[in-house]
C-alpha positions, 0 to 999 in steps of 0.5 A: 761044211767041207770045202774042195776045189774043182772044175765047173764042167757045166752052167745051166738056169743058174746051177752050176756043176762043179767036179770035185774028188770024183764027184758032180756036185750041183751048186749055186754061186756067192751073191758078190760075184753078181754085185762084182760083175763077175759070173762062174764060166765053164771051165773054170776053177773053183772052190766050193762050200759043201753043204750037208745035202751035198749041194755046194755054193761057189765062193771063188773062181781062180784066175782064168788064163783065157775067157769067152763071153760067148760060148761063156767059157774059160781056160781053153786049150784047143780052139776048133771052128767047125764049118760045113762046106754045105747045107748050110753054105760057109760065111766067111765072115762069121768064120773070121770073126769067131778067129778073131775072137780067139786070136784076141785071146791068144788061141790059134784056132784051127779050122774043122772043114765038114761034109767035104764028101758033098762038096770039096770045099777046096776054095774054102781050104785055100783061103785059109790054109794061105792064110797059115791057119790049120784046116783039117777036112772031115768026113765023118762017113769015111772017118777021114781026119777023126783020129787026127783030131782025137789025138790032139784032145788028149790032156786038152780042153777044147772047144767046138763052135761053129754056125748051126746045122755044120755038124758040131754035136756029129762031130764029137758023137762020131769021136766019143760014141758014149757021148751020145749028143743030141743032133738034129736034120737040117731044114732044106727049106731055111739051110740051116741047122737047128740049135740042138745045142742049148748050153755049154758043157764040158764032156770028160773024154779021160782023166785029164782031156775035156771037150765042150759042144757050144750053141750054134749061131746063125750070125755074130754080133761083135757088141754082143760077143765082146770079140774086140773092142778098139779098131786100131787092134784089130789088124793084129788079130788077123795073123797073115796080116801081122807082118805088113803092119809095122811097115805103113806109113802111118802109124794111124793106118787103118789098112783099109784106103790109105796111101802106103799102107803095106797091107793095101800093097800085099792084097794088091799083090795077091799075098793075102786074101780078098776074102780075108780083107773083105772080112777085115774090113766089116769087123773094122766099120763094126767097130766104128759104128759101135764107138760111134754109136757110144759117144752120141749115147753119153 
């Protein structure tokens, strides 16, 4: 049996695709990563058994520098949010959970705002251009931007996510014609799109550059997608607000009603945003509700 190191460039029912000396191989993974609560992600890197069939069995994943639980997927360099200005409508909320989800694992995200040729989505941009986040508007009927974000996959591998129907699959078929991703129209009656997108794949753009298309999501739910688990940390996830944080009185701060909080003081003064910290402030009662809800179950 050979044995050769590769990378996992899709999961899909159980299989795994690894890419390995030039080439695909199809594989299933060890029993123990089960028994040990571990599963191979997208993205990962591994070593394979290969069998005479050339089908391979996973027998290690090497240390990860980063991992997602939703989309599963791992070792990721560019962290792209895409957002429609309409059909369907931004959430900012979903938005700022998925930033979250990323700053958590140390990847400043980058906002990819769509469909500006319909709407301008000039409100959506400032909130989080003030918010010092990157937004880059597109269009993908004038091109506008789509060299700019082709320059930064290169060497990279990126992720795209984003709610359903925003143009995620559009997006990448629109940068790499031979990609050739499936895509769908969005339901006028529901605005919204279809989950065209039914698992993680990473598409190899050159010999060193990845990107993945993720399923689309509707809703987040924090449980489910393990974005953070203790409240008090959340604060630092938001990066505008890092700088007030310290300066509270006290050190308990929730920065949501208490005296002296310097975060109350910078939203007060129009320094951060109301949309930010209304975000903010549902991921937090997020967080309570789930710890609460753990200490009536034990």
């Amino acid at each position: 049996m050979q044995i050769v190191n590769g990378i996992i460039i899709k999961a899909l029912s159980g299989f795994y695709y690894v890419e390995a000396a030039d080439k695909i191989y199809e594989c299933k993974a060890r029993g123990v990563f089960r028994k040990n609560g571990q599963a191979p992600y997208v993205g990962d890197y591994v070593t394979i058994q290969i069998s005479e069939d050339n089908t391979g069995t996973v027998t290690k994943i090497m240390p990860r520098k980063n991992s997602f639980l939703r989309p599963s997927i791992a070792n990721i360099d560019n962290f792209f949010i895409v957002c429609s200005t309409v059909f369907p409508s931004p959430v900012t909320l979903n938005i700022d959970k998925v930033m979250v989800l990323a700053e958590r694992q140390g990847i400043t995200p980058t906002l990819i705002v769509s469909k500006i040729d319909l709407d301008s989505g000039e409100k959506l941009i400032d909130i989080y251009k003030s918010a010092g986040i990157e937004v880059i508007p597109v269009c993908i009927g004038s091109k506008q931007n789509i060299d700019l974000i082709r320059d930064r996959l290169k060497g990279k591998k990126s992720v795209f996510t984003g709610n359903s129907g925003v143009g995620k699959s559009t997006l990448l078929n629109s940068l790499f014609k031979e990609l050739d991703i499936q895509t769908a129209p969005i339901s006028k009656k529901l605005g919204r799109g279809k989950h065209t997108t039914r698992h993680v794949e990473f598409y190899k753009i050159d010999s060193d550059s990845y990107v993945a298309d993720t399923p689309g999501f509707s809703e987040i739910d924090i449980n489910k997608y393990g974005i953070i688990t203790n409240k008090q940390e959340l604060a630092w996830c938001f990066p505008e607000f890092r700088q007030y944080i310290d300066g509270c009185k006290f050190s308990s701060c929730s920065h949501i009603c208490e005296k002296g909080c310097m975060l109350l003081k910078a939203l007060a003064e129009g320094k951060i945003t109301k949309s930010r910290f209304n975000s903010y402030v549902s991921i937090y009662k997020e967080l309570e509700d789930m710890t609460k809800t753990k200490k009536i179950r034990q």
